[in-house]
N, C-alpha and C positions, 0 to 999 in steps of 0.2 A: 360540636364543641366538646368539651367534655369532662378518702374514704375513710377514714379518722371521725374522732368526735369535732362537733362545732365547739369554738370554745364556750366557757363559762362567762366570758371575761364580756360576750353580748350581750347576755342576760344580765349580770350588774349592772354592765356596763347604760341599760336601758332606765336601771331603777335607782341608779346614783345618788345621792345625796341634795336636795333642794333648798331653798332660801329660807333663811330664819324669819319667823311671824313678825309683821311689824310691830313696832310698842303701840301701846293702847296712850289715846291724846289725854292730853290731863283733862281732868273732871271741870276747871274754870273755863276752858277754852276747848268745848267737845268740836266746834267747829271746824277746828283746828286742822291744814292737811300734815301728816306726817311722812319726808319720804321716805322707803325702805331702803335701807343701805345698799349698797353696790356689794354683789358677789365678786367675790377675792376672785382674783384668777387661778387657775389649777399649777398645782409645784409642781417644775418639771424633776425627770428624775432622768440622771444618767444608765444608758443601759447600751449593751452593744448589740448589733444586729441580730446575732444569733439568736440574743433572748427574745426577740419579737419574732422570730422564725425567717429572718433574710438571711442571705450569703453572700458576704462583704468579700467572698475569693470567688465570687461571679463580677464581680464590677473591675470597672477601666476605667480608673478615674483622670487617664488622660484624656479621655473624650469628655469634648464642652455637652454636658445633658442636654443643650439648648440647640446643639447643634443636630446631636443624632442621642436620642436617649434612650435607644435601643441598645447601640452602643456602649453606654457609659454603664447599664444594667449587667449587660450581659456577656463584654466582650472577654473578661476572664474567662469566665465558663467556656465561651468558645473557643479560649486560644488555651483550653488546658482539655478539652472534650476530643474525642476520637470515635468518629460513628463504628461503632460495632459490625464486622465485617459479615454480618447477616441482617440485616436493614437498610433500607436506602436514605434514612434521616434518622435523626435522634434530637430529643429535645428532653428540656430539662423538668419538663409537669408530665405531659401524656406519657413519653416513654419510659419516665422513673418509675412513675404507678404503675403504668403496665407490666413493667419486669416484675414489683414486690407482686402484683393480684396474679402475676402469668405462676411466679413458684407459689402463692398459695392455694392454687387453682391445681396443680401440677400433685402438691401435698397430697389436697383432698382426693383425687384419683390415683395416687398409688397407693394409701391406703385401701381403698375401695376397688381396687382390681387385685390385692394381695388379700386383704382380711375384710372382706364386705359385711356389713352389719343391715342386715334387710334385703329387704325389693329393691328399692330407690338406688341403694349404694353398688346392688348387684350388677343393675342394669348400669349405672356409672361406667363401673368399672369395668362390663363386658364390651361397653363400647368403646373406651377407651384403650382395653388392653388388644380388641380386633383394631382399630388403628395402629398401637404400636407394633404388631405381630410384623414386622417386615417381611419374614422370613417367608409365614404364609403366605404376604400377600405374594412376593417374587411364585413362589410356586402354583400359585393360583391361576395365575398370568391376568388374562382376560374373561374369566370364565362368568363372570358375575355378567359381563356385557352382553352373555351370546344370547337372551330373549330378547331385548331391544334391539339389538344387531339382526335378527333374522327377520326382525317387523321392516327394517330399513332397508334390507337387502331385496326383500319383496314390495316396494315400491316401483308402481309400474306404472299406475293411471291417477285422476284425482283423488279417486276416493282411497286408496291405498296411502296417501301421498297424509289427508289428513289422518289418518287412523295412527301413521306413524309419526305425526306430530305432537298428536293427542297422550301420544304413550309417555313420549318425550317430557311432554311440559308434564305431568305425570308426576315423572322424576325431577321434576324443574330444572331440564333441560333446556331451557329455552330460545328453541331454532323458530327461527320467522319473527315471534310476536311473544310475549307473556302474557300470561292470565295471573289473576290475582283479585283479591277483594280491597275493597273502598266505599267512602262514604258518598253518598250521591250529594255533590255542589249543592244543589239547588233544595236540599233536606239532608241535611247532617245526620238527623236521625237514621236515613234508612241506609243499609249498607247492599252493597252493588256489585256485578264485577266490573274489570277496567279490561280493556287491551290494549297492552304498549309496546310501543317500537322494541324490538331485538333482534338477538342473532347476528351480533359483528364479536369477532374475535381480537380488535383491537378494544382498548380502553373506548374510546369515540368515533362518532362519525368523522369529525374533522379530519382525522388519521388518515382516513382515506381521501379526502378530498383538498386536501391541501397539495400543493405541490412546490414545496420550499425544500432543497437537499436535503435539510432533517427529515424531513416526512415519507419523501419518498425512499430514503434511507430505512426507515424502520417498517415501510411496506416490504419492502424486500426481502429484510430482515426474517419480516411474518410469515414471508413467503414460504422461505426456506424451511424453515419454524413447520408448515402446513404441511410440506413435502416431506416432512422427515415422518411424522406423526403418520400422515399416509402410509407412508414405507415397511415402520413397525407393525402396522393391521393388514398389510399383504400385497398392498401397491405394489408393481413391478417396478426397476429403476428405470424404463422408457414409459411409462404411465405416471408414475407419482407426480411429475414436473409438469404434466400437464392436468393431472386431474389439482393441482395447488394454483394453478396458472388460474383455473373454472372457479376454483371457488372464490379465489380472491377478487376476480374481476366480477361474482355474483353480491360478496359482499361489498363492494363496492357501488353496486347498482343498489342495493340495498339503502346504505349509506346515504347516498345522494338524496334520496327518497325521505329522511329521520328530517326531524327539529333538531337543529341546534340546541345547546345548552342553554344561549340567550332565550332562544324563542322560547323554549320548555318554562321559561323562570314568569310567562304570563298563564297564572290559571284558568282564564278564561280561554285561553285555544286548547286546554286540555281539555275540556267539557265536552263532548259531542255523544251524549245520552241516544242510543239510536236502536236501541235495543235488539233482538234476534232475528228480528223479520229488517231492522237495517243492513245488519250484517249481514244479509243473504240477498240483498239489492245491490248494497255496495259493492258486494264480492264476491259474485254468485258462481264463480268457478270454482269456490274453493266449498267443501263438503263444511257447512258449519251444524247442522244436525247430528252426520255422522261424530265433527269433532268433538262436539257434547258428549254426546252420548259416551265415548271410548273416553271420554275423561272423567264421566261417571257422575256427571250435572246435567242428565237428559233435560233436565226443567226448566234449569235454566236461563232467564227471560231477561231481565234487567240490568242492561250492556252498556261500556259508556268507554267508549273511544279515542284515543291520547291526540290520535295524528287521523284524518278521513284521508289527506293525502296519501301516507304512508298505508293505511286501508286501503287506496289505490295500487298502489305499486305492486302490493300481495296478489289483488286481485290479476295485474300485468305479468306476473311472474310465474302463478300458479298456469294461466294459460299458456305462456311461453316458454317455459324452462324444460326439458327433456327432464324423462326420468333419470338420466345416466346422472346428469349435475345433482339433484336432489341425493339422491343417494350417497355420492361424494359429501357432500355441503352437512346432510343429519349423521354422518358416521362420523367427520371432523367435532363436531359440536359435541356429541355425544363423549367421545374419547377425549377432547377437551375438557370440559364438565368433572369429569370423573378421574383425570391424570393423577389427583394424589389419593386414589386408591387402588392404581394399578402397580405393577413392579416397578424398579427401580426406574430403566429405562424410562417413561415415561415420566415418571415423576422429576428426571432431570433434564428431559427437554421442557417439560412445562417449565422450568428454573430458569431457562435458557430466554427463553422471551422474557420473561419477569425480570432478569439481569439487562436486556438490553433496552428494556423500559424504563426501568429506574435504578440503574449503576449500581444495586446489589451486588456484594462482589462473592456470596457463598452462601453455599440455604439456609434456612434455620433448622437447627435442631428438631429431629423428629417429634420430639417429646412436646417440642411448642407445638409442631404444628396440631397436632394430638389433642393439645390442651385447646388449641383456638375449633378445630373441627365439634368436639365433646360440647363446648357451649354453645355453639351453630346448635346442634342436632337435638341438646337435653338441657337447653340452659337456665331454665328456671328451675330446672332439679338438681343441677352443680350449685347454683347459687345461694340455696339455703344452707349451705356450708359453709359457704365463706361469708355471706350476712352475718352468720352468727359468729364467726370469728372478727367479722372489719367492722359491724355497723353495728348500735344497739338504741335502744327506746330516748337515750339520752340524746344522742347526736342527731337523731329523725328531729324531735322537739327543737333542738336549737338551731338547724339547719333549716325549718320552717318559720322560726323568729326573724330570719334572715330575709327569706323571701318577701313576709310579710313587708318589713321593712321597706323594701327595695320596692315592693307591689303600690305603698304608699309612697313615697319617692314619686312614682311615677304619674299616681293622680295628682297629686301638688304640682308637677310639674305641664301636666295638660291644663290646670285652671290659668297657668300663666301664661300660656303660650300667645304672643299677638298676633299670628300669623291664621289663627282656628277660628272661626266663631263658634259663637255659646251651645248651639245646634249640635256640629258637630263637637264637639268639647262634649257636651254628654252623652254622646253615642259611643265616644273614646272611652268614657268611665264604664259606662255599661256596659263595653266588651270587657274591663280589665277587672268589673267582680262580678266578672262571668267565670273567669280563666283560672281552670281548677292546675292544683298543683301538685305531683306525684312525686316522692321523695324516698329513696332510699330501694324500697322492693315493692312488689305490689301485693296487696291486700289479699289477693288470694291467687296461690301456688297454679302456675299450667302442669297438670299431666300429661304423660309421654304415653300412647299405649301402643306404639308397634312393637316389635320384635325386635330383639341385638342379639345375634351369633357369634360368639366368641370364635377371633380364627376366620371368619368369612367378609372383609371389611367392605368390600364392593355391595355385598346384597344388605347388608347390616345399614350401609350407607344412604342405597336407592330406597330400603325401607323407611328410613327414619324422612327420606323426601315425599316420600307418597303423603305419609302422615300430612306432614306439613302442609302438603297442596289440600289433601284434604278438609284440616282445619282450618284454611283461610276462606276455600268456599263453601264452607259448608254454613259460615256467619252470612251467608248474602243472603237476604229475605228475612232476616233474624234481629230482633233488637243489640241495637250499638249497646255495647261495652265500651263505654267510655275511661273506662279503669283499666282497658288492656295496654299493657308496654310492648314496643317495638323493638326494645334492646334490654340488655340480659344486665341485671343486676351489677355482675363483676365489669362492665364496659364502663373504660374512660373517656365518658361522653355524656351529651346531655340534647335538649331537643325540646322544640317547641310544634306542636302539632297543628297548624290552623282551624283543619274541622272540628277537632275535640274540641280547640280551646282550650289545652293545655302545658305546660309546662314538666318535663320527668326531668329528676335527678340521683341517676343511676347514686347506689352506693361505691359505685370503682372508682367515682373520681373526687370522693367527699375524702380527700388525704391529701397530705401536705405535696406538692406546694400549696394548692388551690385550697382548699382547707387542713387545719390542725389541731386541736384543741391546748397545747402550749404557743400559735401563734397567738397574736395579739389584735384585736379587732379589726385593726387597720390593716393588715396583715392579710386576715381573710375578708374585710370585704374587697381589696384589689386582688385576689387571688378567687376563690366561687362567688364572692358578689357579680363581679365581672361578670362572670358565666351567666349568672342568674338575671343580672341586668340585662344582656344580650341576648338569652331566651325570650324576657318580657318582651326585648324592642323587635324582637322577631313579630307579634302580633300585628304592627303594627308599619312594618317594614313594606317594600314594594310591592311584595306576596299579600303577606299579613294581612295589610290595611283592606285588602279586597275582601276579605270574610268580617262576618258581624260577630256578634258575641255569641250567637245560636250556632257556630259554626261554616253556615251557609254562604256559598260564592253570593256577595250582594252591596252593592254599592249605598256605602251611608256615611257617604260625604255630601256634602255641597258643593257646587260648580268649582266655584272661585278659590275655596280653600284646595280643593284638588286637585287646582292647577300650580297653587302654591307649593304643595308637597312635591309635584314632580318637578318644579323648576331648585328645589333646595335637593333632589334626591339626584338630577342631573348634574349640581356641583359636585357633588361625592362622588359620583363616578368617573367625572373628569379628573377628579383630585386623583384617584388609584389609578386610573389609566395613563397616568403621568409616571408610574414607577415601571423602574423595570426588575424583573426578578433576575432574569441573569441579562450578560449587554445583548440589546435587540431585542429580547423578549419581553415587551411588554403587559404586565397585566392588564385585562379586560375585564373596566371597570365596569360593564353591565352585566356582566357573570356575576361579578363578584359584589354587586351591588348590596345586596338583602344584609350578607355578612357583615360589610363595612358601616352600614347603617345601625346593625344591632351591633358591633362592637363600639361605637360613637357612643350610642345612647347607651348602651350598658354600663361603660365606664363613668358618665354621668350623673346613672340613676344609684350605682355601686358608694360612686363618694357620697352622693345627697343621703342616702341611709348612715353610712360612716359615719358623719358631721352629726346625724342628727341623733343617733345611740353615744356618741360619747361628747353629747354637748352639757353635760351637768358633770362633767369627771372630775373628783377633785386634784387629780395627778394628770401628768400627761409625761408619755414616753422620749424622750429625746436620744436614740441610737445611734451612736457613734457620731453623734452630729444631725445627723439627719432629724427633722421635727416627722410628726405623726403624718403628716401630709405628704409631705416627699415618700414616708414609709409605702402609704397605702400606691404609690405610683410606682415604686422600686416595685411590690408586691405584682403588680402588674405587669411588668416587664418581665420579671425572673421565671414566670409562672409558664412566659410563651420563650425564654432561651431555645435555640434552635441548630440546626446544622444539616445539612440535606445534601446528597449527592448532586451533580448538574443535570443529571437525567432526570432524576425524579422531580427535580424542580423545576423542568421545559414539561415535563408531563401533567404537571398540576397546573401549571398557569394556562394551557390549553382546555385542563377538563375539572379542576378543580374547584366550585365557590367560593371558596375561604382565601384572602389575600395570605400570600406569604407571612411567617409570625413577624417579620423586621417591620412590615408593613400595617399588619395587626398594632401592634404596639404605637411605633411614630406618627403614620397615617390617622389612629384615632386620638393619640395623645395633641398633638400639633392643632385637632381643633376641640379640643378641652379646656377654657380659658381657667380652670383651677389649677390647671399644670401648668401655664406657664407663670401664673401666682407662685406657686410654689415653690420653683427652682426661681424666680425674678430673671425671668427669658425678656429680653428684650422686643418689642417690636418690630417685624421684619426677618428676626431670627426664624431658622429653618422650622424648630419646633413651637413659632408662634409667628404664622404666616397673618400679613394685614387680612386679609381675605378667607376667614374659618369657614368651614363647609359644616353645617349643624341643622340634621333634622329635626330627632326629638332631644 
């Protein structure tokens, strides 16, 4: 999901003014009950949108809100919005923040690559100024590739086969299969490595194995796309069409072999702990000593498996496949991986499939891509720069008053639930103060310590990935750091962790819309409340609900209630599998399920904190008409305004979680019975269906 101060206006807002003492009973008559006068209602006060932080030239107020109130929020904005002809969507929260943190981020490195002050800003700027050098990289050509290119070239048997896969993932390249660290299910505490399906050069498996004219459409597409890539590394024109022909029909056997996005969304088929001596039962073709070892974790030991199937296929493949296809299949991936550090050429056919995935109609700006590369590689050392420009001690404190808020919201609302027994009812409190909460930056700074070459952006590049591979595994066997963030500070986004049991909220997306500190409570809490609701109800969601408060895959429900949840979690999904995003293409509501659950309950638990911080107010805002309640719903809708090409929008409803924002919006609004209080949506209306779908 997914950097301003919170306002002041919560914190009042919490400590408001309260009932005058009642009079003391006369001295004749102490028996006497006396009752306390009735609190006066709060003065409204006229105010227009602006002042509350909405935009009255985002709304269409010829659309009935009751009908479509996606619509009625947003449809200004879109019929006055023009997606930017280097993106394949725009929307009026993520990509507005994104563009102000993309130039402040953009600021902080050219300062730092003209007039660097220190180490920290040095290496900023070396890295950044070897991305922008074009000029270099074009002259450079490929030369940063030729060690990994001559491990590849020399693959002839197995054991050569994993040495140069080893090297690969390495660079986190990752042909065949990823490595990576994680926490073991079954002990949160202890951190593990995983292997998970990879190595397709489409977005998804589905790509490959659909065969609907779109799909086999944009295989073809890829096709081309693989043969040309060939071509440029030396492929002859009577070889390249057939060495594109091998891989695409290898990654396609590949494919066939993956989990689904659905099946992936159950954590318990991602478990299969089988440690080093499994991996050498299950797949004993393929060298997994050697592979350790050349990836420089001879040690080791404690292994834990996404797919045993897909663990199969490798082991089918490594036995079956010729050297000639490997060789083809690790040279694509590699020169893949690494397109936007080669010269131009390459960097514009990588555009080329990007464009005909998601309707992009021209690249971005070096300089972004530069900007987004530099917080990939060094991002919690770009981002102490801009914390201290976006974020400060005030806004942490009241963006945490927030969460509290919302945190309580959501135990008040598990004591009521009639669906839970009291069992599980305190198993649900237990997990929720368990569930720590990360806010703004983290506690303590990550260091970068490879190397940056100014001028050399290919090895500068593979460097700063080594790094990386090797501080993810070098935490396995090592106590959890539960404090470590997944995403860089200036990211507009946000995330709920199940093993942590935690909630982060990056400082990129505490800015208006989502928050402000001249909106108005209502304001933000339908704008980061939301978010932060939706985080919580991520705990708890179809994923969620499977780990306990200690992190650990483990069931702590009761029978009967658990079948409750999946029979209220199946309406939700039939409700979004009823939309379509574009005609024909409908969403799949058990993709998208987790999302639509936490955006339900988030918006929920969002208004029950709202209601309950400005229930003593003695004012209350009345905005251009709209009452304080309609606000916080406007808030909500404007926050997710949207516009997406057609391609990227057949791309996401196949491989994306998150229901489209139109869907986001209506879909949770329609079963939120405060919104249709609010607007006085009639019964049967689109956006107050007899039949609500309401988990938590």
């Amino acid at each position: 999901m997914k950097r301003a101060a919170l306002s002041s206006t919560l914190l009042l807002a919490a400590a408001c003014g309260s009932s005058p003492p009642a009079p003391q009973a006369p001295v004749a008559a102490p028996s006497a009950s006396v009752a306390t006068p009735p609190k006066p209602p709060p003065t409204p006060r006229a105010v227009s949108l602006a002042d509350v932080g909405l935009d009255a030239g985002a709304l269409d107020k010829s659309v009935d809100p009751c009908g479509d109130f996606y619509g009625f929020a947003c449809g200004g904005w879109i019929a006055k919005t023009e997606i930017p002809a280097d993106k394949p969507r725009y929307s009026r929260g993520f990509s507005e923040i994104q563009k102000r943190n993309e130039q402040d981020l953009r600021d902080v490195l050219e300062l730092a690559r003209k007039s660097p002050q220190g180490e920290d800003e040095k290496k900023l700027g070396a890295y950044y100024g070897a991305c922008m050098d074009e000029e270099a990289a074009d002259k450079a050509g490929t030369l940063g590739l030729d060690r990994l290119r001559a491990i590849i070239r020399g693959v002839h048997d197995q054991k050569s086969l994993a040495i140069a896969i080893a090297d690969l993932h390495k660079a986190r390249v990752f042909a065949l299969f990823d490595v990576s660290d994680d926490q073991d299910y079954k002990d949160a505490t202890r951190v593990i490595a995983t292997l998970d399906q990879n190595g397709l050069g489409l977005p998804d498996r589905d790509y490959y194995t659909k065969d609907d004219a779109k799909s086999k459409e944009l295989v073809a597409t890829y096709t081309g796309h693989v043969e040309r890539l060939l071509a440029m590394g030396g492929a002859g024109k009577r070889e390249a069409p057939k060495a594109a022909a091998r891989i695409v029909a290898f990654e396609t056997r590949l494919a066939k072999a993956q989990k689904t996005k659905v099946e992936r969304r159950d954590p318990k088929s991602l478990y299969n702990k089988i440690d080093r001596d499994g991996l050498k039962q299950r797949a004993p073709s393929f060298d997994w000593d050697l592979y350790f070892s050349v990836l420089g974790f001879d040690g080791l030991r404690d292994i834990n498996v996404t797919s045993l199937t897909y663990l199969d296929e490798i082991e089918r493949a490594v036995k079956t496949e010729k050297p000639e296809l490997w060789r083809e299949y690790l040279e694509l991936r590699l020169v893949s991986s690494l397109s936007a550090t080669l010269p131009k050429p390459y960097v514009d056919e990588a555009f080329s499939l990007e464009k005909a995935l998601t309707g992009q109609a021209t690249q971005r700006a070096r300089w972004k891509r530069c900007v987004d590369a530099t917080d990939r590689a060094l991002g919690e050392l770009l981002a102490q720069s801009f914390v201290a420009r976006r974020f400060g001690k005030d806004q942490k404190h009241a963006v945490e008053a927030m969460v509290f808020a919302i945190r309580d919201a959501f135990g008040e609302e598990v004591s009521r639930l009639d669906w839970m027994d009291e069992k599980t009812q305190a198993r649900a409190v237990e997990k929720l103060k368990a569930m720590a909460y990360l806010i703004g930056y983290p506690s303590k700074w990550r260091e970068y310590t490879f190397a940056v070459e100014q001028g050399a952006y290919t090895k500068t590049e593979l460097a700063a990935r080594e790094f990386e591979t090797r501080r993810r595994l070098t935490k396995v066997g090592k106590p959890l750091d539960r404090e470590e963030w997944q995403m860089t500070p200036p990211t507009v986004n946000a995330y709920y962790d199940p093993l942590k049991n935690h909630m982060v909220f990056p400082a990129g997306i505490l800015q208006p819309p989502f928050y402000g500190n001249k909106q108005s409570l209502a304001v933000n809490a339908g704008g980061i409340g939301m978010v932060v609701g939706h985080e919580l109800t991520h705990g708890f969601d179809d994923e969620g609900s499977q780990f306990a408060g200690n992190g650990n895959l483990e069931n702590w429900w009761a029978p009967e209630v658990k079948g409750r949840f999946e029979k209220k979690a199946t309406c939700v999904a039939d409700q979004y599998s009823a939309y379509e995003a574009l005609p024909g293409v409908k969403l799949n509501g058990r993709l998208t399920l987790g999302e639509n659950i936490a955006d339900i309950g988030g918006i929920k638990l969002a208004f029950r904190a709202y209601r309950k911080l400005r229930a003593d107010a003695a004012t209350v805002d009345v905005a251009d008409g709209f009452t304080e309640d309609q606000q916080f719903f406007l808030a909500v809708g404007q926050a997710w305004c949207f516009k997406a090409k057609d391609e990227w929008t057949r791309m996401a409803a196949s491989v994306d979680p998150h229901s489209p924002p139109k869907f986001r919006v209506n879909g949770a609004l329609s079963d939120t019975p405060e919104f249709a209080a609010a607007f006085s949506c009639k019964e049967g209306a689109p956006m107050r269906p007899a039949n609500a779908c309401v988990v938590w």
